[in-house]
BAPAZA-512943 format. One line per 2 residues: for each residue z, y, x of N, C-alpha, C. Coordinates in pm, whole numbers, plus 50000, padded with zeros to 5 digits. Example, Ala and Ser with C-alpha at 12.3 -4.5 7.8 and 13.67 -1.06 7.14 Angstrom:
2
50780:49431:51319:50780:49550:51230:50780:49670:51320 | 50708:49775:51285:50714:49894:51367:50787:50003:51290
This chain:
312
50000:49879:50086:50000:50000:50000:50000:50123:50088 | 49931:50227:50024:49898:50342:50174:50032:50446:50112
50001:50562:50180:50108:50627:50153:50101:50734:50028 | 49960:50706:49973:49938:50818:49897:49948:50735:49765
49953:50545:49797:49934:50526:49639:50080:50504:49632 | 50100:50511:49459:50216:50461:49389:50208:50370:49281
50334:50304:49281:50330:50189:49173:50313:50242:49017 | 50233:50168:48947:50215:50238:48817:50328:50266:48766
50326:50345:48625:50453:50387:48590:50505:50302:48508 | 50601:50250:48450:50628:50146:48361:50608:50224:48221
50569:50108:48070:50504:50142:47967:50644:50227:47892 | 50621:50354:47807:50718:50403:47763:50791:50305:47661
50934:50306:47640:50939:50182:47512:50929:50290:47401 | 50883:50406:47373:50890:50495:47265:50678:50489:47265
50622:50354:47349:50487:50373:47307:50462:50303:47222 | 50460:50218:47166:50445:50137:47045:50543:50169:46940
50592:50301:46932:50710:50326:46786:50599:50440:46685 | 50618:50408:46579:50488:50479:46523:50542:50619:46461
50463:50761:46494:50514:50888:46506:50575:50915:46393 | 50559:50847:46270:50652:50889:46151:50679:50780:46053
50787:50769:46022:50830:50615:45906:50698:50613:45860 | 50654:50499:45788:50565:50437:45715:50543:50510:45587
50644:50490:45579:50643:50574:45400:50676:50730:45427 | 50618:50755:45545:50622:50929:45513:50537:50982:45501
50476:51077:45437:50343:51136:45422:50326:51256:45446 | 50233:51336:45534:50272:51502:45513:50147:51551:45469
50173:51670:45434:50025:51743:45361:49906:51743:45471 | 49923:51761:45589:49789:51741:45674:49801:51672:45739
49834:51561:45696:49817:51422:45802:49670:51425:45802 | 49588:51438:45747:49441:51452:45795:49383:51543:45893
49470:51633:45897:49482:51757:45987:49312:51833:45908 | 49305:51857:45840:49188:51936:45763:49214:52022:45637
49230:52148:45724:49292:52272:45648:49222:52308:45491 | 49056:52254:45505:48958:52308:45444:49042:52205:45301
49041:52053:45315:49098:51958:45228:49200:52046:45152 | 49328:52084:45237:49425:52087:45191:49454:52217:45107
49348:52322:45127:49344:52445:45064:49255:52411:44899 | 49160:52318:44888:49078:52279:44797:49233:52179:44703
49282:52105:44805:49356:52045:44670:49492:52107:44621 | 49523:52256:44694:49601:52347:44623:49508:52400:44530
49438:52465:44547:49323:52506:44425:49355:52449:44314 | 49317:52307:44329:49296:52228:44215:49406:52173:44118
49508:52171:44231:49645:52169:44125:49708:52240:44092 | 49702:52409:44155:49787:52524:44089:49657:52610:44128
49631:52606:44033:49478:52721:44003:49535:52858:43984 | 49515:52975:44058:49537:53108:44017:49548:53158:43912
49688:53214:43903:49700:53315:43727:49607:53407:43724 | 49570:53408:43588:49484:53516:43599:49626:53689:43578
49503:53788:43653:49598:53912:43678:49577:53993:43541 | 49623:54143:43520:49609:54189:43428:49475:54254:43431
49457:54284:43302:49287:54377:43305:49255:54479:43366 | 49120:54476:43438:49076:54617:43544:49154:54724:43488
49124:54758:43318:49193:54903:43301:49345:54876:43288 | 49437:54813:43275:49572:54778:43312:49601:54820:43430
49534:54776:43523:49534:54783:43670:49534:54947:43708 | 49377:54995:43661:49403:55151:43650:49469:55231:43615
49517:55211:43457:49634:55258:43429:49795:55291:43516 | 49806:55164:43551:49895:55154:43643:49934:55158:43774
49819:55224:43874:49835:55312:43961:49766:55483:43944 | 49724:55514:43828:49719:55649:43788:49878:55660:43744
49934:55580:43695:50091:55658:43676:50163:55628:43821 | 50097:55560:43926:50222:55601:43989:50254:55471:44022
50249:55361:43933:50379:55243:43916:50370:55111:44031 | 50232:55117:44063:50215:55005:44141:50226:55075:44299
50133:55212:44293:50132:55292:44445:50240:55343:44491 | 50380:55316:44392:50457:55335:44477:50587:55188:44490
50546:55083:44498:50574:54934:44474:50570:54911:44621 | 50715:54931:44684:50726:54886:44810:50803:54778:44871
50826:54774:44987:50921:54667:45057:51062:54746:45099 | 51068:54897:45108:51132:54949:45161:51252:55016:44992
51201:55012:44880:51313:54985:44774:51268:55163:44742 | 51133:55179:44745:51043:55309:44723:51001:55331:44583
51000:55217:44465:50921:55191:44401:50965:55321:44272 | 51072:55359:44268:51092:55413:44136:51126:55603:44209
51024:55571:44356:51014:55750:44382:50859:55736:44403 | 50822:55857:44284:50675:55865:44327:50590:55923:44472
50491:55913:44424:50463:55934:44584:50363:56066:44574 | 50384:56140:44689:50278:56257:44661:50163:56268:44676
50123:56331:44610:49969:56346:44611:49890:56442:44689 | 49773:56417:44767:49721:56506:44853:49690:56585:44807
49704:56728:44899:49648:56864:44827:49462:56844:44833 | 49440:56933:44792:49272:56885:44762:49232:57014:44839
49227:56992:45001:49192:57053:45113:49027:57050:45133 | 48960:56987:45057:48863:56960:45087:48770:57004:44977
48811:57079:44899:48770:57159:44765:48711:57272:44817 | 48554:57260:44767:48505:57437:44782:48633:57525:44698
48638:57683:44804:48716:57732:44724:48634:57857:44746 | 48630:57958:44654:48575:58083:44671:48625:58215:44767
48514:58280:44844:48550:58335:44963:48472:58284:45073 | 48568:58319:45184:48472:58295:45291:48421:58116:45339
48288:58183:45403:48270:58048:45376:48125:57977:45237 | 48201:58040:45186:48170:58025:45050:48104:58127:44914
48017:58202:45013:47954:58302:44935:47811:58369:44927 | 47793:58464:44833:47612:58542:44838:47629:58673:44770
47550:58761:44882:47536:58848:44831:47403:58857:44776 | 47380:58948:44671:47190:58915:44618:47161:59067:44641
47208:59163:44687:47137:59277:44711:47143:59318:44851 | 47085:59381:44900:47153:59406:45077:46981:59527:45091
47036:59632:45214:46937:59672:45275:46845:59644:45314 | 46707:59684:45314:46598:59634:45407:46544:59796:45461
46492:59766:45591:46363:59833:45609:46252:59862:45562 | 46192:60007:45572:46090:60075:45525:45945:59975:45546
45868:59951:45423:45766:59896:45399:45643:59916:45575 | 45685:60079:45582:45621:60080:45721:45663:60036:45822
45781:60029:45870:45857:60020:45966:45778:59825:45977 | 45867:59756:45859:45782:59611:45862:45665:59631:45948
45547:59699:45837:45434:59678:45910:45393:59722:46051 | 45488:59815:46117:45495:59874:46245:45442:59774:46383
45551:59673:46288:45577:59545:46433:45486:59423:46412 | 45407:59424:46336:45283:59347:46303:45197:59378:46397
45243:59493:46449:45133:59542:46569:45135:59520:46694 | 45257:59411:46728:45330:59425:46860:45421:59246:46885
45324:59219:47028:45401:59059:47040:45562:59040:47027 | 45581:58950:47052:45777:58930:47083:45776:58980:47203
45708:58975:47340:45760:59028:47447:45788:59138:47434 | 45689:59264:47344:45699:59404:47378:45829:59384:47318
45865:59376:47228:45992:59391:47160:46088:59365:47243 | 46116:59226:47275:46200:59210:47350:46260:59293:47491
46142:59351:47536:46135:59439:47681:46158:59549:47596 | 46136:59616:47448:46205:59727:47429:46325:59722:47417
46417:59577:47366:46530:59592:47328:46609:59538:47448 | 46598:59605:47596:46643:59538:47731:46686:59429:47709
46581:59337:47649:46588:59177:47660:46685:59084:47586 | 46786:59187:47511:46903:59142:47465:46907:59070:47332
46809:59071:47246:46761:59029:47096:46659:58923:47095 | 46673:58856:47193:46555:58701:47205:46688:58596:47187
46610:58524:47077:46649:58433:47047:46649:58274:47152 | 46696:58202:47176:46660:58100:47284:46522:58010:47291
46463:57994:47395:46321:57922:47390:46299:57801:47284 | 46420:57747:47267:46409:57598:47189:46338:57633:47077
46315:57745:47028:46259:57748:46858:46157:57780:46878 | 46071:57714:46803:45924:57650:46822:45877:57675:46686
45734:57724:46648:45675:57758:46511:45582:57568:46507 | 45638:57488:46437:45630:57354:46463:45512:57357:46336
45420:57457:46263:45348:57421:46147:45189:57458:46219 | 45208:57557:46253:45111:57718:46321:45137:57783:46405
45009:57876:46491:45003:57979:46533:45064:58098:46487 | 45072:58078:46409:45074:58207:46291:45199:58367:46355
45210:58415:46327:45333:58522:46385:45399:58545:46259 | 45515:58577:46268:45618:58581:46148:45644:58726:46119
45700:58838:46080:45709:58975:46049:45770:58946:45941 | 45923:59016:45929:45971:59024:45799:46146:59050:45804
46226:59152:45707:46309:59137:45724:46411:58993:45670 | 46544:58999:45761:46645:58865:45736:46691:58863:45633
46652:58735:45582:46748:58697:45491:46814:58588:45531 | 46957:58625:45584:47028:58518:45633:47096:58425:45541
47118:58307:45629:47164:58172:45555:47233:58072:45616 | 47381:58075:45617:47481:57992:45650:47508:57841:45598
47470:57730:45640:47480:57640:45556:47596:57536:45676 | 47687:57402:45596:47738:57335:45646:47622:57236:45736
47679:57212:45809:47606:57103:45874:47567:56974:45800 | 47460:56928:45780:47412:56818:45707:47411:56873:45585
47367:57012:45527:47396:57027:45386:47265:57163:45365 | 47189:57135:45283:47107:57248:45217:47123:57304:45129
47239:57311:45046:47209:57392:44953:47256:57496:44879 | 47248:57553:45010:47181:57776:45026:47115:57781:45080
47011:57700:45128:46849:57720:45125:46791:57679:45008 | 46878:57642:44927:46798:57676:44762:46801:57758:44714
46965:57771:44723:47005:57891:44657:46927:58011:44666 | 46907:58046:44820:46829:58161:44900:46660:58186:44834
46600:58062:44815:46492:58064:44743:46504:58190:44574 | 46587:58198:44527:46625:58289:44396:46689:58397:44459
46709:58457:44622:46755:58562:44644:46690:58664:44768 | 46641:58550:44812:46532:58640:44929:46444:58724:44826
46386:58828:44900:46267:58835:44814:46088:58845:44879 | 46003:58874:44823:45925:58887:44903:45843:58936:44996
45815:58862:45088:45800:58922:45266:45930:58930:45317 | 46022:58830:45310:46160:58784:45362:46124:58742:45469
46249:58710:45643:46205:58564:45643:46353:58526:45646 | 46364:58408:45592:46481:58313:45593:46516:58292:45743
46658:58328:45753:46718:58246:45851:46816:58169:45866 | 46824:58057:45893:46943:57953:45884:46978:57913:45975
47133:57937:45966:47280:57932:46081:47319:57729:46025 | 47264:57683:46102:47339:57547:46051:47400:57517:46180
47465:57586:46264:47572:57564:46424:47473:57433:46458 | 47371:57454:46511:47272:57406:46551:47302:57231:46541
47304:57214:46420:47365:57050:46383:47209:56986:46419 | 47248:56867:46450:47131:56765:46454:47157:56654:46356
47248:56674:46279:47256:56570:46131:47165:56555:46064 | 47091:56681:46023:46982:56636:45914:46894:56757:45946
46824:56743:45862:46673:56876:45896:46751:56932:45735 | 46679:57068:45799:46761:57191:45682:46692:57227:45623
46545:57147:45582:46448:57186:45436:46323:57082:45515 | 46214:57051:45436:46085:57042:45424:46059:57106:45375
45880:56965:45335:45802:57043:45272:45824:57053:45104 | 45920:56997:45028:45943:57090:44933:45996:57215:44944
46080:57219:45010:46160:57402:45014:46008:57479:45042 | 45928:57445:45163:45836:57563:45186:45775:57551:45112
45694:57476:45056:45624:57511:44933:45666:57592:44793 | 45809:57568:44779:45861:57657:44677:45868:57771:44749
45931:57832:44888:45931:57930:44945:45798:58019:44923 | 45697:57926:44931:45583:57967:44945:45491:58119:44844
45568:57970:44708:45527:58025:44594:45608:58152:44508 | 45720:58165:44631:45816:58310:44606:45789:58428:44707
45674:58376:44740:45645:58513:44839:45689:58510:44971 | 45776:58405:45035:45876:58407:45099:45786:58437:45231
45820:58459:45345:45748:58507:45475:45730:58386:45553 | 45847:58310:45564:45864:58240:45654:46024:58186:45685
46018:58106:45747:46181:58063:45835:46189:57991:45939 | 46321:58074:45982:46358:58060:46153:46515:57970:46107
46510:57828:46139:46631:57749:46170:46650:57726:46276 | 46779:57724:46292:46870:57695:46443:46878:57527:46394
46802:57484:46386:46820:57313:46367:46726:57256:46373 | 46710:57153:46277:46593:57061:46238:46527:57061:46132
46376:56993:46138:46360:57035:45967:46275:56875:45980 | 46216:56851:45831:46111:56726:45844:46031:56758:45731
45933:56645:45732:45812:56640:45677:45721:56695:45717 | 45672:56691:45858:45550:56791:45916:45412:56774:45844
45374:56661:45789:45275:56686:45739:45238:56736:45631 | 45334:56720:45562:45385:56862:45432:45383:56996:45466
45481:57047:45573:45472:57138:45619:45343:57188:45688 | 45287:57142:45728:45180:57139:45786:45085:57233:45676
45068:57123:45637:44991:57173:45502:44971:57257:45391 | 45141:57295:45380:45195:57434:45312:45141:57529:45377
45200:57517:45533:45100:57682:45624:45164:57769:45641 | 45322:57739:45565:45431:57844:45574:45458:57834:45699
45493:57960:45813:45551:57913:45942:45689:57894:45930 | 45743:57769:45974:45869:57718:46035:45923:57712:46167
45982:57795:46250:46063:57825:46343:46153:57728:46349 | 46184:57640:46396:46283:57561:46433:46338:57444:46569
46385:57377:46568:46455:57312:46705:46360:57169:46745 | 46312:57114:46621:46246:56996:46619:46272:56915:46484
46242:56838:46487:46218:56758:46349:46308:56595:46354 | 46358:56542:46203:46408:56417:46194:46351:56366:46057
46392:56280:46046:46354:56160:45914:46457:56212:45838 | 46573:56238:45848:46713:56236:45793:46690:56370:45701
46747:56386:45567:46763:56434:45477:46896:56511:45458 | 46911:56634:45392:47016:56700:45390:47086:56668:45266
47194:56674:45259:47276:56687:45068:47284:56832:45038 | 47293:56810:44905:47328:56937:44809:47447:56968:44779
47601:56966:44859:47657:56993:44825:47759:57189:44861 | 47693:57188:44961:47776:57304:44994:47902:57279:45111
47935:57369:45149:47955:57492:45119:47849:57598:45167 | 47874:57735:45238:47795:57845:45274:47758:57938:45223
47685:58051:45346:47695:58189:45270:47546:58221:45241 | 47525:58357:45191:47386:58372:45210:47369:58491:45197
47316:58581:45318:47345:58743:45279:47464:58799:45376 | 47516:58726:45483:47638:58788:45569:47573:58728:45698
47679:58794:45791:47594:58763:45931:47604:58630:45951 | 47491:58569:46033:47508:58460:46085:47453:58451:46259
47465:58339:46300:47410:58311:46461:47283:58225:46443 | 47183:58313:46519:47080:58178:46523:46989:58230:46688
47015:58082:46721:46930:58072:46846:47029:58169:46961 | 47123:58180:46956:47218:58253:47028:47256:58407:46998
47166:58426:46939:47190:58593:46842:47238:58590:46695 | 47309:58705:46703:47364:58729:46569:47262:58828:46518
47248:58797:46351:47150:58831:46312:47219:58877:46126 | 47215:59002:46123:47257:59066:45997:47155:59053:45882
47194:59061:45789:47077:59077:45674:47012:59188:45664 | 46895:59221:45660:46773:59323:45658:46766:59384:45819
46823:59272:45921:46747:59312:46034:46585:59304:46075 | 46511:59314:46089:46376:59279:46143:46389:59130:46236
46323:59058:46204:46245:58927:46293:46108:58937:46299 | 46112:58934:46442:45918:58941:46477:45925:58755:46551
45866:58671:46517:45814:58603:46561:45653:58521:46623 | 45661:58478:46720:45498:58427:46762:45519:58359:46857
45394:58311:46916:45432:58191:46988:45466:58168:47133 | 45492:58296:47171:45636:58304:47285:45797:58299:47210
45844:58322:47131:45956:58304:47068:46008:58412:46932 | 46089:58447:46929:46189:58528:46845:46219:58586:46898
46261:58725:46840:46304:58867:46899:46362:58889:46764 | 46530:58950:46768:46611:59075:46626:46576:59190:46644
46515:59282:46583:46581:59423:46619:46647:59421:46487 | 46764:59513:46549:46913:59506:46455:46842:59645:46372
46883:59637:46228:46821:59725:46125:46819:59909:46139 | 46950:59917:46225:47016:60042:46214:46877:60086:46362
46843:60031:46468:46776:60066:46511:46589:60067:46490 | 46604:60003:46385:46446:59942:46363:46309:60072:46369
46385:60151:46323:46259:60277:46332:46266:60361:46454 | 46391:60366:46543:46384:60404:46700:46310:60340:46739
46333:60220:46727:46250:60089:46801:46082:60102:46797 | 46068:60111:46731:45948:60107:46687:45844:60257:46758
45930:60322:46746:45876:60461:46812:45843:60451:46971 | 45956:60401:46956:45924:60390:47157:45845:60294:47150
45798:60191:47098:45700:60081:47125:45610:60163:47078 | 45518:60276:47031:45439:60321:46957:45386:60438:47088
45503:60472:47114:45492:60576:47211:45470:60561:47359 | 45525:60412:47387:45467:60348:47528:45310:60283:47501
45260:60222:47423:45185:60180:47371:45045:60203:47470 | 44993:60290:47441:44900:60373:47533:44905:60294:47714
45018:60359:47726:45036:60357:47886:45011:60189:47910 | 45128:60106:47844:45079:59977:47858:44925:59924:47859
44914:59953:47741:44748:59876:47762:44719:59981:47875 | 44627:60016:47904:44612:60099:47967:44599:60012:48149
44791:60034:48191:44807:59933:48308:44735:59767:48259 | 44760:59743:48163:44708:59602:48121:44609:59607:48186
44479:59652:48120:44374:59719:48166:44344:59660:48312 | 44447:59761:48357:44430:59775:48523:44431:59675:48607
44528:59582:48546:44584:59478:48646:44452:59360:48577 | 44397:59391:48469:44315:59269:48477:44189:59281:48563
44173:59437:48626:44038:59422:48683:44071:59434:48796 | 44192:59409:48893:44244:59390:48998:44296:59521:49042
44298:59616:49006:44353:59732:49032:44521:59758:48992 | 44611:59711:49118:44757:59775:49107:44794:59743:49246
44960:59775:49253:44959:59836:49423:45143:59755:49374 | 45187:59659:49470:45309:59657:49471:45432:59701:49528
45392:59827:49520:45464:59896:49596:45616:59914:49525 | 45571:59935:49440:45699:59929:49312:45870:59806:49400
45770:59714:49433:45834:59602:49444:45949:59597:49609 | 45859:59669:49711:45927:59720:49802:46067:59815:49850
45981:59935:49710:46090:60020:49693:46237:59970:49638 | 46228:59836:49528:46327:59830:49443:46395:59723:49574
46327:59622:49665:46377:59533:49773:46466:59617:49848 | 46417:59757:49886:46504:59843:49969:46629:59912:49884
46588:59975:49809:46704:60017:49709:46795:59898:49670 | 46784:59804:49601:46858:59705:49672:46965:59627:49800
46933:59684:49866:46966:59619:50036:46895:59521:50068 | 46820:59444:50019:46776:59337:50091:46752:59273:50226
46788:59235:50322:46806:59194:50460:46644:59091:50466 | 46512:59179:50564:46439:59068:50533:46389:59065:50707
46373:58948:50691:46305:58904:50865:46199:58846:50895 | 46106:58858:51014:45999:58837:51047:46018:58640:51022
């Protein structure tokens, strides 16, 4: 025998004793849960409970929702405040009359891209590159009719349809949600048929080939499949943000297909003057620089006035 083997072990005398008297039986001696749940079934079959409206009844009073382990049952229980209720106010409102600009003044800036504008208003009233006229070429001209809506929700861009009026353009503040698109081509087509100018969303919109086809220009972030609800809340007619500018009602929006430009209302006919009054001179250099005639000298002077440190 080596050193690693050992003598077998001797037989237990508890191996031939059988694991439970003869006459004992237990519920899963088969060990099969599925059996033993089928033949409770079958011998104590479920009471039936009381009726659905019993049932209702009796946690509208209270009696079952407050049926505890902790000896709760005969203190009711409170009920949530209803935080989640449109309530009137902010948030939650429209005005239907508001200022606009002079019929001329509008037509002033029909005469003039988004850059001039923008370079009149030291650059400060451009809206961000992302907004894109996703239907047309087309250029937009018209005063704001602004429009605050919840995220994932349209409807005060319906509303707005019965309060803009015409040669509007709609603008919608949806805090640049990507939940849902904030109209198609039903809204523009009803827009359409109210005169409406156009609209600039800080979001999404869908149905391009609807839109398309309407011809209304749409300003917006890009497009989804996803659909908005009708429930609210929002304003329509107070300031809102779009594209990084705040934008009042009956300000001017010039749009085209470099971007968006505000001029804010209170300045709209200054504005316009000095773009009227540079006018000339611009084209003019335009002119110049397209037939190769200009001198950068400009560019030297401002390097030195500057400080600029420059080396061979």
């Amino acid at each position: 025998m080596g050193p690693h083997d050992r003598p077998p072990f001797p037989p237990s005398p508890r191996a031939n004793r059988p694991c439970r008297p003869g006459n004992e039986t237990y519920t899963f001696q088969n060990n099969n849960l599925r059996t033993f749940l089928r033949r409770q079934a079958a011998t104590r079959p479920l009471t039936r409970g009381p009726p659905r409206d019993e049932i209702a009844s009796l946690f509208a009073a209270g009696a079952w929702g407050t049926d505890r382990m902790d000896g709760t049952r005969d203190r009711l229980m409170e009920t949530k405040p209803k935080s989640a209720e449109m309530r009137p106010g902010p948030g939650f409102m429209i005005r239907r009359r508001i200022e606009r600009p002079a019929a001329d003044v509008i037509d002033g800036y029909r005469r003039y891209e988004t850059t001039d504008v923008s370079d009149m208003l030291n650059r400060m009233y451009t809206m961000g590159g992302a907004l894109r006229n996703l239907v047309n070429d087309a250029p937009l001209v018209g005063p704001a009719c602004t429009v605050k809506v919840f995220p994932g929700d349209n409807l005060m861009v319906h509303a707005a349809l019965d309060v803009a009026e015409p040669g509007d353009v709609v603008v919608v503040d949806c805090s640049q949600s990507r939940t849902a698109a904030v109209l198609g081509d039903l809204v523009a087509n009803k827009a359409r048929h109210r005169g409406i100018a156009g609209f600039v969303v800080d979001g999404l919109v869908r149905d391009l080939p609807g839109l398309v086809e309407c011809g209304l220009p749409v300003y917006a972030r890009g497009l989804t499949p996803f659909g908005p609800l009708h429930r609210g809340p929002g304003e329509i007619n107070h300031p809102v943000s779009c594209g990084g500018i705040v934008v009042h009602p009956g300000d001017v929006i010039t749009a085209d297909g470099s971007g968006v430009t505000v001029v804010p209302q209170f300045a709209a006919r200054e504005t316009l003057d000095l773009l009227d009054a540079g006018q000339a001179r611009l084209a003019a250099y335009t002119e110049a620089v397209k037939r190769g005639e200009f001198s950068n000298a400009w560019v030297d002077a401002q390097l030195t006035a500057d400080g600029c440190i420059i080396r061979d």
